[in-house]
Every structure is written in C-alpha cells, then in structure tokens.
C-alpha positions as CSV (number, residue, x, y, z in Angstrom):
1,X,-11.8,8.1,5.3
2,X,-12.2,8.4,1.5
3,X,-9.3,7.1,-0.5
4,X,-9.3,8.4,-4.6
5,X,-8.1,5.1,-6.6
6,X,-7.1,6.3,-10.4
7,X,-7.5,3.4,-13.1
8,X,-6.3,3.0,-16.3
9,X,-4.8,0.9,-19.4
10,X,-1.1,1.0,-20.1
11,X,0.1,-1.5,-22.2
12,X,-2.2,-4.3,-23.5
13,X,-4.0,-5.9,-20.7
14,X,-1.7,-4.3,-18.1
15,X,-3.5,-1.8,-16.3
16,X,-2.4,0.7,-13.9
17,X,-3.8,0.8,-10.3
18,X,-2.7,3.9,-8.0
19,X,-3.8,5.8,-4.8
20,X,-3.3,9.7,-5.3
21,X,-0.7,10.5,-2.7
22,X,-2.6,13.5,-1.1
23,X,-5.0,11.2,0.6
24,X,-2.3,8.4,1.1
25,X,-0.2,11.3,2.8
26,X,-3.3,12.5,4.7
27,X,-4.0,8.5,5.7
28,X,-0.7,8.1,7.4
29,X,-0.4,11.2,9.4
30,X,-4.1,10.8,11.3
31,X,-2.2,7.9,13.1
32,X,-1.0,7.9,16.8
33,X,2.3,6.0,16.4
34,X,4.2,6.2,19.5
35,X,7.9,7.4,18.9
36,X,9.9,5.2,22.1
37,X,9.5,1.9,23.7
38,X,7.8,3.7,26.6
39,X,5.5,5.1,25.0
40,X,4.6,2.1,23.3
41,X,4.5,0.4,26.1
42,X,2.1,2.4,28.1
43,X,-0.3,2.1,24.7
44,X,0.1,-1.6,25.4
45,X,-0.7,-1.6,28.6
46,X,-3.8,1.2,28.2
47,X,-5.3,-0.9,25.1
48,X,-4.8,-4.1,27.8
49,X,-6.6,-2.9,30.6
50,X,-10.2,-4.8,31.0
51,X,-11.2,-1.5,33.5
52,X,-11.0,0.3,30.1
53,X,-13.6,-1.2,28.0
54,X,-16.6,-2.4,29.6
55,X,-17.2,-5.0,26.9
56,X,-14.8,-7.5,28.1
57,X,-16.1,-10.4,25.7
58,X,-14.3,-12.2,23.5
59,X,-14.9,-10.3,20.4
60,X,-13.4,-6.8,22.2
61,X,-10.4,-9.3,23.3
62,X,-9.9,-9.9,19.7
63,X,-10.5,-6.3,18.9
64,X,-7.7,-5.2,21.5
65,X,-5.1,-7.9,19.9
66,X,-5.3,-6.9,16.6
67,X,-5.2,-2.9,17.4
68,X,-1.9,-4.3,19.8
69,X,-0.5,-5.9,16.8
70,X,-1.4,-3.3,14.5
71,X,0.8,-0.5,16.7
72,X,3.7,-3.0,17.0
73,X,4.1,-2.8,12.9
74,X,3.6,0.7,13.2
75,X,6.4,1.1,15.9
76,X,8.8,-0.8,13.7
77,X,7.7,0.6,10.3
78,X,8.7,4.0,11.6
79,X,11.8,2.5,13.4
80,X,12.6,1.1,10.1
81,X,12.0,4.3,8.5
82,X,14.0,6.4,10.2
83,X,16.9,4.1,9.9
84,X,16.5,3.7,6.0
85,X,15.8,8.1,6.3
86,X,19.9,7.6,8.0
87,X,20.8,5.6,5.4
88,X,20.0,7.9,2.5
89,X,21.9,10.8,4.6
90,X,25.0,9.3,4.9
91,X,27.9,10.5,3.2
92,X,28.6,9.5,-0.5
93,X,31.4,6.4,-0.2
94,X,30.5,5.3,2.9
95,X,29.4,2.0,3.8
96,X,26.0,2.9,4.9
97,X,25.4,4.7,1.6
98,X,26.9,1.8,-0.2
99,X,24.0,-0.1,1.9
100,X,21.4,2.4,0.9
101,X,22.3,2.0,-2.6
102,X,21.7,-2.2,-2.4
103,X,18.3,-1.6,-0.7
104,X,17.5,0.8,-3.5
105,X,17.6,-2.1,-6.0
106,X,16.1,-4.6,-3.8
107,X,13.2,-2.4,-3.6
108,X,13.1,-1.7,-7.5
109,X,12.0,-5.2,-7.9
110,X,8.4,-4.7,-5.9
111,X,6.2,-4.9,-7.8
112,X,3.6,-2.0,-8.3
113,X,0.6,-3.9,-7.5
114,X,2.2,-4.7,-3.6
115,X,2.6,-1.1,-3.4
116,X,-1.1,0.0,-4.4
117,X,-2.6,-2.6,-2.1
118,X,0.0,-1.3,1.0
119,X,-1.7,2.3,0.4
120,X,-5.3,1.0,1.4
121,X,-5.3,1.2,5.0
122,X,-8.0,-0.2,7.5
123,X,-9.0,3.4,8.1
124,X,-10.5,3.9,4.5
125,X,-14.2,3.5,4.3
126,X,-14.9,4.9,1.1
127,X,-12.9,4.8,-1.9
128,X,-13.6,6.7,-5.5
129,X,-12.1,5.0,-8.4
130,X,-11.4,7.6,-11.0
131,X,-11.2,5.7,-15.0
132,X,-11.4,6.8,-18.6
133,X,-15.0,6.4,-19.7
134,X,-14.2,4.5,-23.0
135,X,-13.3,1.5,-20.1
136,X,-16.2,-0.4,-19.0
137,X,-17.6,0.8,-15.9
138,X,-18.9,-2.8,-14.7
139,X,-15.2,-4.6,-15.5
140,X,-13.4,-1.3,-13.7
141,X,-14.9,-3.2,-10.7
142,X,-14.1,-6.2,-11.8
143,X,-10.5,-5.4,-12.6
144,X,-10.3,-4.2,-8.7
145,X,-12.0,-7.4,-7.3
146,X,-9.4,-9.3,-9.1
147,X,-6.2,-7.9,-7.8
148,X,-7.5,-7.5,-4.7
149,X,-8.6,-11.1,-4.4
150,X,-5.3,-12.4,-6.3
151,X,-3.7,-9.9,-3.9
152,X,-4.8,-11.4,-0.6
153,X,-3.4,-15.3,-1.9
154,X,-0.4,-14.4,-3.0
155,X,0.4,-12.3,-0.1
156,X,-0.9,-14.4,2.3
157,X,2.3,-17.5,0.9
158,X,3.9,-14.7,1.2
159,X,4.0,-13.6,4.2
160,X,4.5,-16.9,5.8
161,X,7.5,-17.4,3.7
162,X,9.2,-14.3,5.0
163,X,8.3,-15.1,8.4
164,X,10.1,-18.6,8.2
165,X,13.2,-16.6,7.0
166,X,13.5,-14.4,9.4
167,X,14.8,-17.3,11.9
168,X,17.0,-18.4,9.5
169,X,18.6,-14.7,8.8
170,X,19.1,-13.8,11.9
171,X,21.6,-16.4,12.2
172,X,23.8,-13.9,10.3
173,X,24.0,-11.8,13.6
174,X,27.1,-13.2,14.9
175,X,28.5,-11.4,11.7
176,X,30.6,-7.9,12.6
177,X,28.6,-6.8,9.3
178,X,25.0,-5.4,9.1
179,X,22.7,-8.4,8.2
180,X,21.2,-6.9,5.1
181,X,19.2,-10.6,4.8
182,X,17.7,-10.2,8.1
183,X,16.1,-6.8,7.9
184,X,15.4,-7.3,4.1
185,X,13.4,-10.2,5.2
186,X,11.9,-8.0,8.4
187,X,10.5,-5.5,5.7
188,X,9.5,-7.7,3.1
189,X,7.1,-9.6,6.5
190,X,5.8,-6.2,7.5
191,X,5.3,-5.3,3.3
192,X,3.3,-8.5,2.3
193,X,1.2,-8.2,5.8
194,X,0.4,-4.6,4.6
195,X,-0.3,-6.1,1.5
196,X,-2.4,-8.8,2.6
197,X,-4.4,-6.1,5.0
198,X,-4.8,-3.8,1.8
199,X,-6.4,-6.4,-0.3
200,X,-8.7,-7.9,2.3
201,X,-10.1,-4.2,2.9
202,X,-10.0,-3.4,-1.2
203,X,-12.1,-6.4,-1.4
204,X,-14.5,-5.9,1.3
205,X,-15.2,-2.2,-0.3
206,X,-15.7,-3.0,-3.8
207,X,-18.0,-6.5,-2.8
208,X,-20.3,-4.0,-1.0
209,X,-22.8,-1.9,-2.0
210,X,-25.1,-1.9,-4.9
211,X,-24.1,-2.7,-8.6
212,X,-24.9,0.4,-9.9
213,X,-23.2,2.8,-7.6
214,X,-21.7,5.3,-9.6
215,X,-21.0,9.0,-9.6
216,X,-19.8,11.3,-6.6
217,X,-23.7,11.4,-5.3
218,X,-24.0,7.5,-4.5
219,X,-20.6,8.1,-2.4
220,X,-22.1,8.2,0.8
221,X,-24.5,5.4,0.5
222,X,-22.0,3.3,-1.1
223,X,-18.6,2.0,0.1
224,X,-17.1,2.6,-3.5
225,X,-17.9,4.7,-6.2
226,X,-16.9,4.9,-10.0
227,X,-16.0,8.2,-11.7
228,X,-15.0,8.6,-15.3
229,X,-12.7,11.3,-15.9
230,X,-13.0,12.7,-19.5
231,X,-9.2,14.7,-18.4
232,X,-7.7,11.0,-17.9
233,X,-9.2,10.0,-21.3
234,X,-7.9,13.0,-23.0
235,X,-4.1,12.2,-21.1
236,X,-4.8,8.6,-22.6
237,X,-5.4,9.7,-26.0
238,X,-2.4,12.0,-26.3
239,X,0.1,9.5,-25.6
240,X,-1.0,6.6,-26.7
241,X,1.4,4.4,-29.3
242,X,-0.3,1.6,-30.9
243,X,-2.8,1.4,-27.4
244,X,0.5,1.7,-25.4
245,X,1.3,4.7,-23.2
246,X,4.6,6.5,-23.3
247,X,6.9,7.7,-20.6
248,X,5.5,11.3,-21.0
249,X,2.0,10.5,-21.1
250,X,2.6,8.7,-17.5
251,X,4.4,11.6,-16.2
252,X,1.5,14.1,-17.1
253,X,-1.0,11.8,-16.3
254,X,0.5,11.1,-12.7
255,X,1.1,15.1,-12.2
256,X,-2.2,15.6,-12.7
257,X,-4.0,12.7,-10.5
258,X,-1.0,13.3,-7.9
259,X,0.3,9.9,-8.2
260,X,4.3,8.1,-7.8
261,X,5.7,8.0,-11.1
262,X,8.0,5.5,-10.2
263,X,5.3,3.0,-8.8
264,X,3.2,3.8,-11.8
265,X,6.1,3.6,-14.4
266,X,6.8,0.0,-13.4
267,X,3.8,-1.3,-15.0
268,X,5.5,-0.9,-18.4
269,X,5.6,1.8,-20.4
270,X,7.2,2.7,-24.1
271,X,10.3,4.6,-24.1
C-alpha cells in the first residue's frame, strides 16, 4: 500500500508533516476488524490454531501474537469509536454531550506530529513524499528520519506511562460517574502505541532504499520516493508573511493535497 506524505515549511523551522486523507481513508477500510466479541473470538482462536500454519516455529509464534494483539486494538479502537460517534449524537445539554465537549479539548491538545505518525499503518509499503522544490530534497528525508526517530522515544515513555495509569484510573470505577480519567488514559495507551507503530514503520521506509530515489519512476524499486510539487510551491508563495504561512494559505493548501486542516493548522499559523 502506497501512502502520499505532503511536506512543507510553516513558520520558521516548524514544518508541516501530513498523510492525504484519501489513502488514510482507503488504509483503514481494507481492514477485517471484527464487530462482536464472537467474532473476535473465533479470529483468536483461527489465528491460534498450530493446524493452520504449517510453520509452527518460533518466529510464526511471534508472528501470530503480534497480529492477535494487533486485532485486540483494533476491536477496541472501533469500540471506542463508536461510543465517542454516541457521544457527539447526544442531545445538546445533556451530560453525555457535556462529556463530548471535555474530550473535544482534551484532544485539542495532541499534538499534530502524534497524529501524522498514527496515520502510517503496518500495511504501507511505499510512501511518496510530496515537497516544494525550493526545500532541499536530501534534508526532506532528513526532516522525516528525525521525527520519525524522535517519534518512536517519545512515544515509547509514553506509552508505558499511560499504561501505569490505567491501574490507577480505574480505581475511579466505584464512582456512579463515567470515569473520564480511565478511558482518557485507555485512548491516550492505544494513541501513543499507534504512534510508536507509525514511527518505527516511517523509519524503516525512509532508511531503505537508495539515496537518490526520487521521482514517481524509482517508486517501485524504492520504499520511499520524493516528489516536488511546483502547485505546493506556488500555494507557498501566495501566502507567505515574512516566511510564515497564513490561515488561508493552509486551508488552500490542505484542499488541494486533501489533508485535516485542523491537524495541519496546529503547527502554527498567522492569523
């Protein structure tokens, strides 16, 4: 699966890194996520079966756990979902909308980096990353390396960090209220072990292939290819304030790469 990364500068030093949302939408609906506990249990206990794979050693042992843990986040990401989905539908007033309106702020304050690395799923083998060709093409990839090395520490402390919580929240059960600290704590695990996923993969794409891979034809002998995009130097250009970008320079820029505004406004923009 090919995955279209679109890079650029938006204020300074800061620079913007974004999946297009066609091939992030595509990306999540090729999965097989079962929809009740019996279905995910029969998964389980298919994926489990030695009869099934003739290569019972331990490396398709290791194989089996990790695609076993991988559809148990999936089960609860959609579980999750679908009560966040109820959430938002609830009636204006109501408790649970007062509750979708906290988790709204809480999630304001991810940062856009987390979000970018989420989007690079173990199914991507290829990824194009689209830049304005006044950038160099040699610290494009360097840029990409970076986050996605910085990525994989900082989720990593993360990630143990919520999942020392989550004992600790769950306390707040006994409550006749809905433990808001428990479940943020359950989505901010199963966000930084996204994370932590997306920048391991991100890293092993961009570290692969030859230094000089670049244009659509090296794309299938290279795990990662760079593009430039004369359209997203021109969007640069026209809003650019003092080698900032404005809020309408953003919005153009992420109609016409298909990317989330919101994710891509957070990295700082002039108003």
């Amino acid at each position: 699966m090919r995955a279209r990364l679109i890079v650029f500068p938006v204020k300074g030093r800061n620079w913007c890194f974004s999946r297009s949302i066609d091939s992030v939408v595509s990306d999540c609906g090729s999965g097989n996520v079962p929809s009740t506990l019996k279905d995910l249990w029969r998964k389980l206990s298919f994926s489990s079966n030695p009869n099934v794979d003739s290569g019972s050693n331990a490396n398709a042992n290791g194989n089996r756990w990790a695609a076993n843990a991988e559809l148990l986040v999936d089960f609860a990401s959609n579980k999750m979902n679908k009560a966040w989905i109820g959430l938002e539908r609830a009636p204006e007033g109501t408790f649970k909308r007062k509750i979708h309106g906290v988790g709204l702020k809480l999630l304001a304050r991810v940062k856009p980096s987390e979000m970018f690395l989420k989007s690079i799923s173990n199914e991507v083998s290829h990824v194009e990353v689209t830049y304005p060709p006044s950038l160099n093409a040699r610290l494009v990839r360097r840029r990409l390396r970076h986050i996605a090395m910085r990525g994989s520490i900082i989720h990593k402390k993360y990630l143990y960090g919520s999942v020392t919580l989550l004992p600790l929240t769950s306390a707040f059960m006994v409550l006749p209220l809905p433990n808001i600290p428990f479940f943020w704590c359950l989505f901010r695990t199963y966000s930084h072990w996204r994370a932590l996923q997306g920048s391991e993969k991100l890293l092993q794409l961009v570290s692969d292939g030859s230094e000089t891979a670049e244009g659509k034809e090296k794309l299938l002998n290279s795990p990662w290819v760079l593009q430039p995009s004369k359209e997203l130097e021109e969007l640069l250009h026209q809003g650019s304030e003092n080698d900032d970008l404005n809020k309408q320079a953003i919005l153009k820029i992420c109609k016409a790469f298909d990317l989330n505004s919101n994710d891509v406004l957070k990295y700082g923009v002039t108003m």
